[in-house]
C-alpha positions as CSV (number, residue, x, y, z in Angstrom):
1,X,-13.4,-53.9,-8.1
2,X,-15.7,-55.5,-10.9
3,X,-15.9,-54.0,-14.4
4,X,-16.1,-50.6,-15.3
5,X,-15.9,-47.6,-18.1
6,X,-13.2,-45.3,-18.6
7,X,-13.4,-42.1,-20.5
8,X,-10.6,-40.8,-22.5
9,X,-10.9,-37.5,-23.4
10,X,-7.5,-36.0,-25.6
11,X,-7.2,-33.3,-28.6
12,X,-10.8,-33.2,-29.1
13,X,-10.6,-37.3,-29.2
14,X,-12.7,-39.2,-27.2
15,X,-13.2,-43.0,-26.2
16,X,-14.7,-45.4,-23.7
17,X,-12.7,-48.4,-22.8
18,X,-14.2,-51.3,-20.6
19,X,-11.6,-51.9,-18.0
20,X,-11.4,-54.4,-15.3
21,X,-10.5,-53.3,-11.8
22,X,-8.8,-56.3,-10.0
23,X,-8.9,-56.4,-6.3
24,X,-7.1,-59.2,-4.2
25,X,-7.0,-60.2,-0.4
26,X,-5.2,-62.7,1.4
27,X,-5.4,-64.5,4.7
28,X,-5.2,-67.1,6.9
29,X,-6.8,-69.0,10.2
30,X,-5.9,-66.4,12.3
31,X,-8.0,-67.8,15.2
32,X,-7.6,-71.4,14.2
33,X,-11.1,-72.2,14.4
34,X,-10.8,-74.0,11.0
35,X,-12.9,-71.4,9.6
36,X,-11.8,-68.4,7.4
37,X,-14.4,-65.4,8.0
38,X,-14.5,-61.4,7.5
39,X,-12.3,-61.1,10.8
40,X,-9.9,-63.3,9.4
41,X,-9.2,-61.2,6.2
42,X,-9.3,-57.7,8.4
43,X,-6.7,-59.1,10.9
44,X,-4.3,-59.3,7.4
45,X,-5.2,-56.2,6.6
46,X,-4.8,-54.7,9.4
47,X,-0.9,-56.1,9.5
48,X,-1.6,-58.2,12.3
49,X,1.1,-61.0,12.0
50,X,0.3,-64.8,11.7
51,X,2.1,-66.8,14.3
52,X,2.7,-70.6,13.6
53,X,5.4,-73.3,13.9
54,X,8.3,-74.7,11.8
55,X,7.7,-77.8,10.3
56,X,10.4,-80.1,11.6
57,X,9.5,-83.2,13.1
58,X,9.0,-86.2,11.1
59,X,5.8,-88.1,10.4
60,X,5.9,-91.3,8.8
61,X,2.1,-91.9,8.2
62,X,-1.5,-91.7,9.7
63,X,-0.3,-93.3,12.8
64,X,3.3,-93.2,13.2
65,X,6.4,-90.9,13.1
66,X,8.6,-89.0,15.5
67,X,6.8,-85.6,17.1
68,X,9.8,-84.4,19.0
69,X,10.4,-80.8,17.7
70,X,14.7,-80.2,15.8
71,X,14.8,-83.4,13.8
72,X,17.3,-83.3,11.2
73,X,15.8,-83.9,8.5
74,X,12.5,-82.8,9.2
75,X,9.3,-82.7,7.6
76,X,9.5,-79.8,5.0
77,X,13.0,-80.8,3.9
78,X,11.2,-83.3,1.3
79,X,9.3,-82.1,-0.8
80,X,5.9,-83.7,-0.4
81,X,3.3,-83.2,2.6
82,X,4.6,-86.4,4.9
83,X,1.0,-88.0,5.9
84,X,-2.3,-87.8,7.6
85,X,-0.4,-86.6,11.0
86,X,1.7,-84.2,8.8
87,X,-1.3,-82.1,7.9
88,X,-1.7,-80.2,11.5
89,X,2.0,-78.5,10.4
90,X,0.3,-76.9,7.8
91,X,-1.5,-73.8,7.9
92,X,-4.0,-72.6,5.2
93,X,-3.7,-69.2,3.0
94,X,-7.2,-68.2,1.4
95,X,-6.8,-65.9,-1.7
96,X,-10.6,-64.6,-2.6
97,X,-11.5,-62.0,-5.5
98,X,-14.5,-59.6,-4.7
99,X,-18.3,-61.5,-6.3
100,X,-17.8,-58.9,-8.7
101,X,-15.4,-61.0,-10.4
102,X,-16.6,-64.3,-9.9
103,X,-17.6,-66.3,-13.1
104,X,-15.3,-63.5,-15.1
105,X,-12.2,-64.9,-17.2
106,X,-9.1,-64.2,-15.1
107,X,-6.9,-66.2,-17.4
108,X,-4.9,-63.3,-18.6
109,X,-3.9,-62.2,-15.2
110,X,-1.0,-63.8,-13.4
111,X,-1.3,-64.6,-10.1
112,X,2.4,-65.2,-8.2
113,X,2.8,-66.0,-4.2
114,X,6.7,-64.3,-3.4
115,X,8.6,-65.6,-0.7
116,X,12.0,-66.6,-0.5
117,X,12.3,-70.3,-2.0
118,X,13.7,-71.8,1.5
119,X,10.7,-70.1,3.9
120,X,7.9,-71.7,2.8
121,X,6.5,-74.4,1.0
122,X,2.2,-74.9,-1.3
123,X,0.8,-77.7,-1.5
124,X,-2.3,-77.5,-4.0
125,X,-5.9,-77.9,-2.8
126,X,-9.7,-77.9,-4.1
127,X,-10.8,-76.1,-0.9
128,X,-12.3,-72.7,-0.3
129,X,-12.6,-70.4,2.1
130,X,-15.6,-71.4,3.5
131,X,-14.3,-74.9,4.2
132,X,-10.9,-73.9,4.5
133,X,-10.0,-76.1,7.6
134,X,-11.5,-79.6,6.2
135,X,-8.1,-80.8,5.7
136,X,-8.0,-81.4,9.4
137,X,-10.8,-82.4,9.8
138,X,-12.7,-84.5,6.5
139,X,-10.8,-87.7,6.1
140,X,-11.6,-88.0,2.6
141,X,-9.9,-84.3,2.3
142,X,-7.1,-85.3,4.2
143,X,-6.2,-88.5,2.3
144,X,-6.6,-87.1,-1.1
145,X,-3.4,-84.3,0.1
146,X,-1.7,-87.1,2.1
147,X,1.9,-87.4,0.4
148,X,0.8,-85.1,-2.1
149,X,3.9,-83.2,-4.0
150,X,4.8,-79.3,-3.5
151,X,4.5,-76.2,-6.0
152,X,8.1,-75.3,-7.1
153,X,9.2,-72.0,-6.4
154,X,10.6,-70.6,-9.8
155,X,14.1,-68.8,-10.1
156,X,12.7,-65.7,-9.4
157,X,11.6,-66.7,-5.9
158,X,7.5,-67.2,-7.6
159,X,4.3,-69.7,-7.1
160,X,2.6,-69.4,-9.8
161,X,-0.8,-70.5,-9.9
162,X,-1.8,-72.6,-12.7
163,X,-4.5,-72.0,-15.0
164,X,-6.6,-75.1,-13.1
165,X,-5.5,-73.0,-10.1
166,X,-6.7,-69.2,-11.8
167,X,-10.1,-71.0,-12.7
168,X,-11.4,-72.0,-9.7
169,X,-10.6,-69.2,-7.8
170,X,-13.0,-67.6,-10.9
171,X,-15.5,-70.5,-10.4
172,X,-15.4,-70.2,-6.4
173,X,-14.4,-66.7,-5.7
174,X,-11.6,-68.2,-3.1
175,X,-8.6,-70.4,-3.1
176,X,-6.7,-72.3,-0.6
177,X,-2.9,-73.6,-0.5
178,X,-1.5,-75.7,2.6
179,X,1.8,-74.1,3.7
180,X,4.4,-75.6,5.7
181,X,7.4,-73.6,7.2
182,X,11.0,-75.0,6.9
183,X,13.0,-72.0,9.3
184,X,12.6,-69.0,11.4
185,X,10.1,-66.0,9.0
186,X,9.5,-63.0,9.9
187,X,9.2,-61.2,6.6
188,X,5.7,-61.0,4.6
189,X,4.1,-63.7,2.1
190,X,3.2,-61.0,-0.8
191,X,0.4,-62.0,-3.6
192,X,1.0,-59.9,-6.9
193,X,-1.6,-60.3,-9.9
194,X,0.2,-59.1,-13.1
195,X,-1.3,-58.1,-16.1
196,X,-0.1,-60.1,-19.6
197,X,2.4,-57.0,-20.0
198,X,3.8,-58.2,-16.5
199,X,2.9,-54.9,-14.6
200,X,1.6,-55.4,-11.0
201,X,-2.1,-54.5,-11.0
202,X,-2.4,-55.9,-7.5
203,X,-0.8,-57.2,-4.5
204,X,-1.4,-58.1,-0.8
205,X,1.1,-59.2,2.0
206,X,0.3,-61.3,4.7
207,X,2.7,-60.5,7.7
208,X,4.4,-63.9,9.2
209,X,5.8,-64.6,12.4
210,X,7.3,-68.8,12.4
211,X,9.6,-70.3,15.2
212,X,9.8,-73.1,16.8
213,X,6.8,-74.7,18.2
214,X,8.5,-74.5,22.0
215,X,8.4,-70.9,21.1
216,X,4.3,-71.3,21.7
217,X,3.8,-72.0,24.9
218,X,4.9,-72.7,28.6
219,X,7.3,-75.8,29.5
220,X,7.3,-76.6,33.0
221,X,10.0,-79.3,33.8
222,X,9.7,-80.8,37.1
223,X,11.6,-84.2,36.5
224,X,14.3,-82.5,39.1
225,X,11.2,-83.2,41.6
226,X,12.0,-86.7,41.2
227,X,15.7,-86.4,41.4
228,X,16.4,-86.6,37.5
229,X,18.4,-83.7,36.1
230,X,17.5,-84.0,32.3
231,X,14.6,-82.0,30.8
232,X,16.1,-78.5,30.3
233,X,15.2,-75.6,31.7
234,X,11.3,-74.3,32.2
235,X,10.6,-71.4,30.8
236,X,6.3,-70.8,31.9
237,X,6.2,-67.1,31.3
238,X,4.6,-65.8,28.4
239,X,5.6,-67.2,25.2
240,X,7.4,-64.9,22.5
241,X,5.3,-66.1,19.7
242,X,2.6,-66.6,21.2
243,X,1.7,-63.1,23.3
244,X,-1.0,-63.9,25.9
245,X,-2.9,-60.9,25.1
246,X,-4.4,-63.4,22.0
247,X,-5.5,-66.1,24.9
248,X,-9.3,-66.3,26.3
249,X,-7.3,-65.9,29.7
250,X,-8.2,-69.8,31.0
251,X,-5.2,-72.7,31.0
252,X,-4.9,-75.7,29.7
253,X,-1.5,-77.5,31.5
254,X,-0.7,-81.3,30.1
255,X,1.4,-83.7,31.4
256,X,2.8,-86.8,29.7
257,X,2.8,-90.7,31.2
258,X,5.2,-93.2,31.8
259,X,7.9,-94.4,29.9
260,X,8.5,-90.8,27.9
261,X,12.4,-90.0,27.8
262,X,13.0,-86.3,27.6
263,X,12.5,-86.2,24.1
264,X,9.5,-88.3,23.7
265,X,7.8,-86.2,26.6
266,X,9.0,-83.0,24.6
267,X,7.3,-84.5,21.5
268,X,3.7,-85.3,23.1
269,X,3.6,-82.1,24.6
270,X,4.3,-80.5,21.5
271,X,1.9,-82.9,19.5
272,X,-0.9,-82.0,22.2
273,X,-0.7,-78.2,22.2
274,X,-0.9,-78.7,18.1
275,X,-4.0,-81.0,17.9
276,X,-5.5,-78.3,20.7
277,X,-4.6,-75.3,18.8
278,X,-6.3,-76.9,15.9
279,X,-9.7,-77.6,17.9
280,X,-9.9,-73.8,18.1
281,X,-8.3,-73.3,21.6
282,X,-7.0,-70.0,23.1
283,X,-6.5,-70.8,26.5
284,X,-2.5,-70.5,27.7
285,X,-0.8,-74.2,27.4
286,X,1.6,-75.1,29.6
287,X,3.5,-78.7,29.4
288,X,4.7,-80.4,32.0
289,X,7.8,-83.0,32.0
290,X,8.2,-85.7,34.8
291,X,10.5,-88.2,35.8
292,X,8.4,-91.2,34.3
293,X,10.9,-93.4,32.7
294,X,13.4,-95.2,35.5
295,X,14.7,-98.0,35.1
296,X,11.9,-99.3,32.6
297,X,13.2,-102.5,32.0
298,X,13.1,-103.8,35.6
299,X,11.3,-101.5,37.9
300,X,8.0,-100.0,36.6
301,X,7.1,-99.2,40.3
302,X,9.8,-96.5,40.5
303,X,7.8,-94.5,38.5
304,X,4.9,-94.8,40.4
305,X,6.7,-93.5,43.9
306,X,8.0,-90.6,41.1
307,X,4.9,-89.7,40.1
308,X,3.8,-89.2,43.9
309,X,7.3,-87.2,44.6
310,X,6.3,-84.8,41.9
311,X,2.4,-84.0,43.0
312,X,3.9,-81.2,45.7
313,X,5.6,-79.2,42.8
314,X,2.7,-79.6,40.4
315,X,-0.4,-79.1,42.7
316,X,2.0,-75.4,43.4
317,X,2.2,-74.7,40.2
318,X,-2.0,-75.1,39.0
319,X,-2.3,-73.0,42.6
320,X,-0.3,-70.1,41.4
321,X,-2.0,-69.7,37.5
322,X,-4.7,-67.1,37.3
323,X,-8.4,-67.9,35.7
324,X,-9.3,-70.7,34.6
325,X,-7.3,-74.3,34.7
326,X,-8.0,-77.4,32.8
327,X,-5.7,-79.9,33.5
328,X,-5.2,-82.9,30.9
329,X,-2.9,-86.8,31.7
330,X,-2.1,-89.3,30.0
331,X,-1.1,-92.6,31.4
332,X,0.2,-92.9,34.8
333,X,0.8,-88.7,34.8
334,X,-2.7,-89.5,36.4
335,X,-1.0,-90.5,39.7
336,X,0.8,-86.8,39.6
337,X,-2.2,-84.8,38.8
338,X,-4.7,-86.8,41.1
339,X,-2.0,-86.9,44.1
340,X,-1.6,-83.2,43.7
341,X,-5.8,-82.6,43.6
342,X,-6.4,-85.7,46.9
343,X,-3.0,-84.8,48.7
344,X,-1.5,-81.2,48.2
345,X,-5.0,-79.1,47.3
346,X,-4.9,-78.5,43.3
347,X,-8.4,-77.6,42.6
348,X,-8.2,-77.6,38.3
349,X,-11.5,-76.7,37.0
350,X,-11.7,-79.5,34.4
351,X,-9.5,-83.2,34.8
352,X,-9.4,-84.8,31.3
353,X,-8.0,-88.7,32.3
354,X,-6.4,-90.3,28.9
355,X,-5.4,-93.7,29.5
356,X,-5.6,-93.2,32.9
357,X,-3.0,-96.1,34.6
358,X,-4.7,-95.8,38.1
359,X,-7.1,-98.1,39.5
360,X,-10.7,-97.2,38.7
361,X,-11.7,-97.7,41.9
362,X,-8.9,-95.4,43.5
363,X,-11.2,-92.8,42.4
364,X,-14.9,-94.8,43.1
365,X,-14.9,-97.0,45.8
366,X,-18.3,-98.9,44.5
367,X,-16.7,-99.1,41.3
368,X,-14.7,-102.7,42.5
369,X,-15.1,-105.3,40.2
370,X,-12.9,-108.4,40.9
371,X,-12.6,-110.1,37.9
372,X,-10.0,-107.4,36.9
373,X,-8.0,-108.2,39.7
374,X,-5.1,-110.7,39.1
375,X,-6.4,-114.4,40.0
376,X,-4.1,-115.0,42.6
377,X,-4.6,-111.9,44.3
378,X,-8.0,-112.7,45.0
379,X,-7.8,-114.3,48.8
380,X,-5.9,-111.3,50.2
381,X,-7.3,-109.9,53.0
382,X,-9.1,-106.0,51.3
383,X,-6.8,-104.6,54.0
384,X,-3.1,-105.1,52.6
């Protein structure tokens, strides 16, 4: 790739024409480590598929929105990114040239992105490859593409890149778009650089492979522990688009808190294996759904006696995983993880407490304090 000379030798003619020699690649995050490397770009090239998630649950703004996977409409029916906690449903494609070509004026090359117009939607950045992830991760980044409006796909099923677009991928030798999945792809994204005669002089796929976020890890539903029948059916063997073979072999098994309806529990364990996978975790994710929300309006403690009826089923499930186990709670799915571990024999490597709702000193005696005890409380013999 670069510049070089061509000889043309015909009828005792000859000439030497300067020709440019235009070599593309394309990627992604393969190993979502929010960096895009060497390995990245071989993994395309090698055919290996990118495996990610439809885009359909619906954020509202940095802090609010519904996370429960199926909502109709969801986020990529509009046609903007939807908000800070959109971002994470994007995934980045990095299109570099070779140095040789770096400073040189692409500008009469056309670069298109081919897809079918209802796969996939762009969203235009500034980033490169070497900070190809900052989007998750640099606030300022993130709310200059909050909101931001999509590339339209052209009659012809086309992205083109602009000529802003054409010059700093000249200027920085890589590009980056956010894309977003709106159904079920399996066929290639395809890069073709044209020349101003419109002949392809170059093109790259990158092989796809987008379902359904449930379609990315285990779902263990043990809310029929507790005698409720809702929660659909588990399904913890290995997931089809996620194939274990790309895990580091540990587990990372979450379980929601109180007051989580089916859907709602559905949508923070989906929200949780998405914020992991973009901290650069491989391990196998398995979520777990409890009975947590009885009777909310009148009878919190019903919940509590169902998160001890569940420990027994959970403590056998963390005892039959291989490798490695991290266990991670939130809210009073504490009393089923640390009832299992005190009462049933679950021995997780790692216990990550998030919001915790158990007494502090249920796990540290000597860490009593009484003025978090409820005034009226306070002359009760320590026995009852």
């Amino acid at each position: 790739p670069g510049w070089t000379w061509l000889t043309i030798s015909s009828g005792g003619f000859t000439r030497r024409i300067k020709v440019t020699v235009v070599d593309t690649s394309m990627t992604t995050d393969f190993n979502h480590d929010r960096v895009v490397d060497e390995d990245d770009f071989a993994r395309a090239e090698s055919g290996e598929p990118f495996r990610f998630w439809i885009n359909d649950d619906d954020d509202v703004d940095a802090v609010t929105g519904n996370d429960t996977p199926g909502q109709q409409p969801g986020d990529s029916s509009d046609c903007r990114d939807d908000g800070l906690r959109d971002l994470v449903d994007f995934f980045p494609v990095v299109i570099r040239i070779p140095d040789e070509l770096k400073e040189s004026n692409l500008n009469k090359l056309s670069f298109a992105l081919k897809h079918r117009a209802d796969g996939l939607n762009f969203v235009r950045t500034t980033l490169a490859a070497e900070n190809a992830g900052d989007y998750l991760v640099n606030v300022d980044m993130a709310e200059s593409l909050q909101h931001k409006g999509l590339i339209t796909w052209d009659e012809w099923g086309c992205i083109w890149l602009s000529d802003e677009d054409v010059s700093r991928l000249a200027d920085q030798g890589s590009l980056v778009l956010l894309v977003e999945a709106a159904g079920w792809i399996q066929d290639p994204l395809w890069l073709e650089v044209r020349a101003p005669d419109g002949c392809v002089v170059s093109s790259n796929s990158l092989a796809l492979s987008i379902m359904g976020v449930e379609d990315m890890y285990r779902y263990l539903n043990l809310r029929p522990a507790a005698g409720d029948s809702r929660g659909g059916e588990s399904h913890t063997g290995e997931p089809r688009n996620n194939p274990d073979v790309h895990s580091n072999g540990k587990n990372v098994v979450f379980i929601h808190g109180f007051n989580e309806d089916p859907a709602a529990g559905e949508g923070n364990i989906a929200e949780t294996f998405k914020r992991l996978y973009w901290s650069g975790s491989k391990a196998k994710y398995t979520g777990v759904a409890w009975f947590g929300d009885e009777n909310l309006t009148t009878y919190y403690h019903a919940n509590v006696i169902n998160a001890f009826e569940t420990a027994p089923a959970y403590a056998e499930y963390l005892g039959n995983l291989q490798g490695d186990v991290s266990v991670v709670a939130f809210s009073l799915g504490n009393i089923v993880v640390s009832s299992a571990i005190q009462d049933y024999g679950a021995n997780p490597m790692r216990y990550f407490m998030l919001h915790a709702a158990v007494a502090r000193e249920a796990y540290d005696v000597g860490s009593f304090d009484e003025a978090m005890v409820q005034i009226d409380w306070r002359p009760y013999n320590d026995g009852l």
